[in-house]
C-alpha atoms as an extended CHARMM CRD file, in Angstrom:
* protein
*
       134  EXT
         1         1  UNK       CA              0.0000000000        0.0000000000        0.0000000000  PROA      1               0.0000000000
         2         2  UNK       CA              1.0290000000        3.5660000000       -0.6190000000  PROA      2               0.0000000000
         3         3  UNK       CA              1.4430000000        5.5730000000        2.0900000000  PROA      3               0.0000000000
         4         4  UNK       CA             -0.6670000000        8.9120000000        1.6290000000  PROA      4               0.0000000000
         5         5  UNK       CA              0.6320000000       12.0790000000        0.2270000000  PROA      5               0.0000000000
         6         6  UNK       CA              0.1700000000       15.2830000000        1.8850000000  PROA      6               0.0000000000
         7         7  UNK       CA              1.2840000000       19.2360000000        0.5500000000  PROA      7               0.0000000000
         8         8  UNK       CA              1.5540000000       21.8140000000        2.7650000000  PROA      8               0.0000000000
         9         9  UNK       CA              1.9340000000       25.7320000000        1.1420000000  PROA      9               0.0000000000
        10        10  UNK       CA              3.4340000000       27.9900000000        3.4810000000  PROA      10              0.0000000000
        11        11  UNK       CA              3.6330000000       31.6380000000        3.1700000000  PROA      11              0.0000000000
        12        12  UNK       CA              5.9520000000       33.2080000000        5.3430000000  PROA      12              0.0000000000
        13        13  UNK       CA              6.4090000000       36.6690000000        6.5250000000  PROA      13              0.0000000000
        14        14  UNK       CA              9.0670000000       38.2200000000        4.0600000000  PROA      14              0.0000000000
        15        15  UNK       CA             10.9960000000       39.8130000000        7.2260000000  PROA      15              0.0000000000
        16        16  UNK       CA             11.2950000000       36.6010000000        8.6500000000  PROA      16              0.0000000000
        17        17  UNK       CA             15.1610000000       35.6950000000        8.7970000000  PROA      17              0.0000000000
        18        18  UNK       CA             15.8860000000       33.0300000000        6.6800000000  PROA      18              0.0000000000
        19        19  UNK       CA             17.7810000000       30.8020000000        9.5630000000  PROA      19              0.0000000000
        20        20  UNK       CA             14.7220000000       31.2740000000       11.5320000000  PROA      20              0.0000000000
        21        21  UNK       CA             12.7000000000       30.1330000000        7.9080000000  PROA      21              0.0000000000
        22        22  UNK       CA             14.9610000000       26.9750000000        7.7190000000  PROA      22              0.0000000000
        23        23  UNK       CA             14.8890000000       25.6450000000       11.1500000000  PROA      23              0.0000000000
        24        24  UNK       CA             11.4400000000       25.9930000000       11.1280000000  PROA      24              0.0000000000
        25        25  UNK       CA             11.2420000000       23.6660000000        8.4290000000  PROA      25              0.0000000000
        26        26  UNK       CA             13.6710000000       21.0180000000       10.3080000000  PROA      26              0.0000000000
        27        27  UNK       CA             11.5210000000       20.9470000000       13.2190000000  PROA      27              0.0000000000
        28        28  UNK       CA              8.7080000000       20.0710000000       10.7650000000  PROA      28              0.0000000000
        29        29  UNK       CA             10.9130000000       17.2340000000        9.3030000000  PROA      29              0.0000000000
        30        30  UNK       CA             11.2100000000       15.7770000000       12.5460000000  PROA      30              0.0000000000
        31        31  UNK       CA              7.8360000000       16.1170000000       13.1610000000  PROA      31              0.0000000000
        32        32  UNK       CA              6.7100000000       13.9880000000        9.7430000000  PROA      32              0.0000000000
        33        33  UNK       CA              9.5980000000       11.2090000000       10.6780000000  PROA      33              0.0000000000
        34        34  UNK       CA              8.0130000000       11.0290000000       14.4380000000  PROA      34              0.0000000000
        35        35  UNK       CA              4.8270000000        9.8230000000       12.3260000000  PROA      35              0.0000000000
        36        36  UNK       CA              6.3600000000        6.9840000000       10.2150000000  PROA      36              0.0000000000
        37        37  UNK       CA              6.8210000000        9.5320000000        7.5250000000  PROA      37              0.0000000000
        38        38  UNK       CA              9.3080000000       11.2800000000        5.4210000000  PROA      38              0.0000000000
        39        39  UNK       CA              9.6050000000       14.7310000000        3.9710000000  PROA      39              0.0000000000
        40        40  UNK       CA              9.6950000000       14.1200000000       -0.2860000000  PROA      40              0.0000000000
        41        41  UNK       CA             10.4430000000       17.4850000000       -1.3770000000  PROA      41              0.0000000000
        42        42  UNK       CA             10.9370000000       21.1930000000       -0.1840000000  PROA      42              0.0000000000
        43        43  UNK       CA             10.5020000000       23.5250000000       -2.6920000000  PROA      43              0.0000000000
        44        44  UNK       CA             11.2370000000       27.4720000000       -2.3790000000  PROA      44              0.0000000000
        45        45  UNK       CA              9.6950000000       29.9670000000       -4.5550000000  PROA      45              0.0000000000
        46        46  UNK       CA             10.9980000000       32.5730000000       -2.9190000000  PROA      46              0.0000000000
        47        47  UNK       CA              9.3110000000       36.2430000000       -1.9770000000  PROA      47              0.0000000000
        48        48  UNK       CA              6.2470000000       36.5910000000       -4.5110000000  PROA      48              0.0000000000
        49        49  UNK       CA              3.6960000000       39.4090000000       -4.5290000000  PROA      49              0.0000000000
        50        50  UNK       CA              0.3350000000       38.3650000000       -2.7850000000  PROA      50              0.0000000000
        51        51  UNK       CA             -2.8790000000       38.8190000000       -4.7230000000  PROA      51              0.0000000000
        52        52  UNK       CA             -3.9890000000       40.8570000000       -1.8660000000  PROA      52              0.0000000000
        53        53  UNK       CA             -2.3310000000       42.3230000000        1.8530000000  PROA      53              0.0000000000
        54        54  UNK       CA             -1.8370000000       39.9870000000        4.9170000000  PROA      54              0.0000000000
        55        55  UNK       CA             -1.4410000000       41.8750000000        7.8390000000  PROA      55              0.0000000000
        56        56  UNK       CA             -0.4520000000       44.1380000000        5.6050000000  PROA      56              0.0000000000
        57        57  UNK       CA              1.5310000000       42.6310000000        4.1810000000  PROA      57              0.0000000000
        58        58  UNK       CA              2.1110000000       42.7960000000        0.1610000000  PROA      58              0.0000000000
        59        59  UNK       CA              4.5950000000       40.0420000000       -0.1640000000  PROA      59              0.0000000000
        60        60  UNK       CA              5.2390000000       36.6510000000        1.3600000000  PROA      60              0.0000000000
        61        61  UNK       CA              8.1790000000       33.5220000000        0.8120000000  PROA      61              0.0000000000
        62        62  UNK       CA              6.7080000000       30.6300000000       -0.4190000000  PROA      62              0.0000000000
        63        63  UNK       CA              7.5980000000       27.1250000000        0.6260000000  PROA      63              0.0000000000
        64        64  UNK       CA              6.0410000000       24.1560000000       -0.2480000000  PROA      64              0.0000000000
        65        65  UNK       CA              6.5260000000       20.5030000000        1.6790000000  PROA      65              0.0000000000
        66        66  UNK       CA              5.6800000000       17.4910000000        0.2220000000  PROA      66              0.0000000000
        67        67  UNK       CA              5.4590000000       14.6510000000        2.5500000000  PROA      67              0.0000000000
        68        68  UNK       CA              3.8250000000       11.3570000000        4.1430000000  PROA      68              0.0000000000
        69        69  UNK       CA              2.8190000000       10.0910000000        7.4110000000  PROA      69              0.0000000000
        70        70  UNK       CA              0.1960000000        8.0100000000        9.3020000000  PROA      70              0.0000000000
        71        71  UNK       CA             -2.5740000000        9.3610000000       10.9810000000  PROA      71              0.0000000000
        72        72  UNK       CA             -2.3480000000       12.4120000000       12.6570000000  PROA      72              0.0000000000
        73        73  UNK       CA              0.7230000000       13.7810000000       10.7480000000  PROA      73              0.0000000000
        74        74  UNK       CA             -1.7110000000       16.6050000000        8.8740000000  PROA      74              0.0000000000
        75        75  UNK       CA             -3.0600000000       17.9420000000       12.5990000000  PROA      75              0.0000000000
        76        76  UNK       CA              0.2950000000       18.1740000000       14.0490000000  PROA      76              0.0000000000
        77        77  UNK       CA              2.0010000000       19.9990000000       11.1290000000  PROA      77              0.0000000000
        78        78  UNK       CA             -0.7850000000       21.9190000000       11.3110000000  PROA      78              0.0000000000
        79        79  UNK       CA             -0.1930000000       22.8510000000       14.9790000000  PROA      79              0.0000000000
        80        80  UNK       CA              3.1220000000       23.3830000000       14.9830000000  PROA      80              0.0000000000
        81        81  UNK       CA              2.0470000000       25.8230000000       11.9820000000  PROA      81              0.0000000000
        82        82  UNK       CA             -0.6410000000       28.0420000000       13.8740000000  PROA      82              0.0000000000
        83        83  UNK       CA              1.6650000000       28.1730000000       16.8060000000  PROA      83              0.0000000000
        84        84  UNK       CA              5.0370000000       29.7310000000       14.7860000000  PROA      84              0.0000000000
        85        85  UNK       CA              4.5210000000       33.3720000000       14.7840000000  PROA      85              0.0000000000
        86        86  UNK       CA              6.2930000000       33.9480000000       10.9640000000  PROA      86              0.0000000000
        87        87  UNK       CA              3.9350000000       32.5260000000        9.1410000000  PROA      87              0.0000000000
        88        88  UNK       CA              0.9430000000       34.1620000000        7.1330000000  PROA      88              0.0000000000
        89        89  UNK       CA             -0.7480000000       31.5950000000        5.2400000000  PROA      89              0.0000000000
        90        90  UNK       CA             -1.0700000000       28.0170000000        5.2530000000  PROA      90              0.0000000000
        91        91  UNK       CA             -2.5080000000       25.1510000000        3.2080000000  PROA      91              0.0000000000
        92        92  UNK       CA             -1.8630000000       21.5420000000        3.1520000000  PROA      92              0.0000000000
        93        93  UNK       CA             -3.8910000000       19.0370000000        0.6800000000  PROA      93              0.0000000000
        94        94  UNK       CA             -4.1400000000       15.6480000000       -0.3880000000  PROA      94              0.0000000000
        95        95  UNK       CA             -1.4850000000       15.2300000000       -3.0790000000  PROA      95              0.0000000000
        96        96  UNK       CA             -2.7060000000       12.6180000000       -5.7280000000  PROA      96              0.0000000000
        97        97  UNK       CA             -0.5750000000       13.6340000000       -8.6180000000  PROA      97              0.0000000000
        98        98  UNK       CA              1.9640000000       10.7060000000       -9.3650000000  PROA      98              0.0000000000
        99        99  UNK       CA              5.3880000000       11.8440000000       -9.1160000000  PROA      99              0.0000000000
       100       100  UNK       CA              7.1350000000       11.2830000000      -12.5690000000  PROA      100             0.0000000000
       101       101  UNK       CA             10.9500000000       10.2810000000      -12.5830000000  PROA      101             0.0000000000
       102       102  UNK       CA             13.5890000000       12.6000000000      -14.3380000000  PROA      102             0.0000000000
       103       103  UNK       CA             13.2610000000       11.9680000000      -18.1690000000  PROA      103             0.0000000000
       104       104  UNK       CA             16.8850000000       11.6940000000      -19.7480000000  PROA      104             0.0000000000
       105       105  UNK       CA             17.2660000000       12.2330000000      -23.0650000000  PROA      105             0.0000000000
       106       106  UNK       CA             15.6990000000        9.8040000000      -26.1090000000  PROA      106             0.0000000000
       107       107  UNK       CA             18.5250000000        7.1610000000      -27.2930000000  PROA      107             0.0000000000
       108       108  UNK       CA             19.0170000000        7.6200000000      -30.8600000000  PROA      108             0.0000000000
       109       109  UNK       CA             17.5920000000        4.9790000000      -33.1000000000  PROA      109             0.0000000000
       110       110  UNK       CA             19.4250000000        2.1410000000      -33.8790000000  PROA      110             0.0000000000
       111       111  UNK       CA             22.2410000000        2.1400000000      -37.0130000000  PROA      111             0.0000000000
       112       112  UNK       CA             20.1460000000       -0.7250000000      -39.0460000000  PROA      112             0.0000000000
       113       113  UNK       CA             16.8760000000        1.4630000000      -38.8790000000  PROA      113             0.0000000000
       114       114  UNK       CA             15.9730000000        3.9740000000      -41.7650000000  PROA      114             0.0000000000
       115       115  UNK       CA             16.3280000000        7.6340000000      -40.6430000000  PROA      115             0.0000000000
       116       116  UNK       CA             13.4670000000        9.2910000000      -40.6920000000  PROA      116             0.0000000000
       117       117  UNK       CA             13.5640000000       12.9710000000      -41.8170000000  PROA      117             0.0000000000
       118       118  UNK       CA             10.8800000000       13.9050000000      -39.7320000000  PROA      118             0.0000000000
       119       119  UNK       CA              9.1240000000       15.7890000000      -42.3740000000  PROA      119             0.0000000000
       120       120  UNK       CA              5.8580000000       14.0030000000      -43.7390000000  PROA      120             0.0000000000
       121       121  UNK       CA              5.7310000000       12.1950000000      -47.1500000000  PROA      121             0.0000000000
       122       122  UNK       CA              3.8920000000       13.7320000000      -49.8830000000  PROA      122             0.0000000000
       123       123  UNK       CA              0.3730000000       13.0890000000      -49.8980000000  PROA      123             0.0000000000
       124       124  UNK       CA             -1.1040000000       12.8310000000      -53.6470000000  PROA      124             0.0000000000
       125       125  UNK       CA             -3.9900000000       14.4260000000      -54.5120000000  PROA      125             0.0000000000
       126       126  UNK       CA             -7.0820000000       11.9820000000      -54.7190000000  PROA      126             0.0000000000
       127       127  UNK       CA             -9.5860000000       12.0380000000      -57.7650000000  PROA      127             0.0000000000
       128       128  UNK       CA            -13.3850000000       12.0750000000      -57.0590000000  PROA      128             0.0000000000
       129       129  UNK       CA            -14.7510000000        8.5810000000      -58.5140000000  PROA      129             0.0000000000
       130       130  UNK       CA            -17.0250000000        9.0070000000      -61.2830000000  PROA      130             0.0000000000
       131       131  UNK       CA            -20.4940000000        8.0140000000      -60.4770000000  PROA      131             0.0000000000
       132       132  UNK       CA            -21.6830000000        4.9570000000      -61.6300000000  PROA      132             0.0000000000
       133       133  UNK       CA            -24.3000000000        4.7950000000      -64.7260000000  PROA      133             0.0000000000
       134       134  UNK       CA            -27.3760000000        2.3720000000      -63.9970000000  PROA      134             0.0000000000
């Protein structure tokens, strides 16, 4: 069995040091590993305008943490969240989307194989049939 996938958006207060940003997100790590899980992927986005002020605020960091865990793993994240005082927005969802390996680049085609051009043959123009006399 899979074990579920959760994603967690967190917007942080720009003025938020980053140290205080990134051991934030350890003690969330070690929160996701007390419940069986494991943190997938971190992503930063960085500071990015806000559609609309947050304690008037115009900008915010975005992280997002993808992760798993059994039950109870979503509530305490979510805890640990509300309690931290740098952070302005939060979200965390059911993540269904498969995760797709890294693609390396296509092999070439064998020696023995013709080479395609890539452009499309020719087509020839078709004659209407004549209709048929009774």
């Amino acid at each position: 069995m899979t074990p579920t996938r959760y994603e967690t958006a967190i917007l942080f207060d720009p003025e938020l040091p980053e140290d205080a940003r990134k051991e934030f997100l350890v003690k969330l790590s070690g929160i996701v590993a007390a419940y069986k899980g494991e943190v997938l992927k971190t992503d930063d986005w960085g500071n990015r305008k806000l559609a609309y002020p947050i304690r008037k605020k115009s900008n915010a960091f975005y992280t997002f943490l993808l992760y798993t865990g059994t039950r109870g793993v979503v509530e305490e994240v979510e805890r640990n969240i509300k309690i931290f005082e740098g952070i302005l927005r939060h979200l965390t969802t059911l993540h269904t989307a498969t995760l797709a390996p890294k693609v390396e680049a296509a092999a070439p085609p064998p020696a023995d194989a013709p080479a395609d051009s890539g452009t499309p043959a020719p087509e020839t123009p078709q004659t209407p049939a004549a209709p048929a006399e009774a």
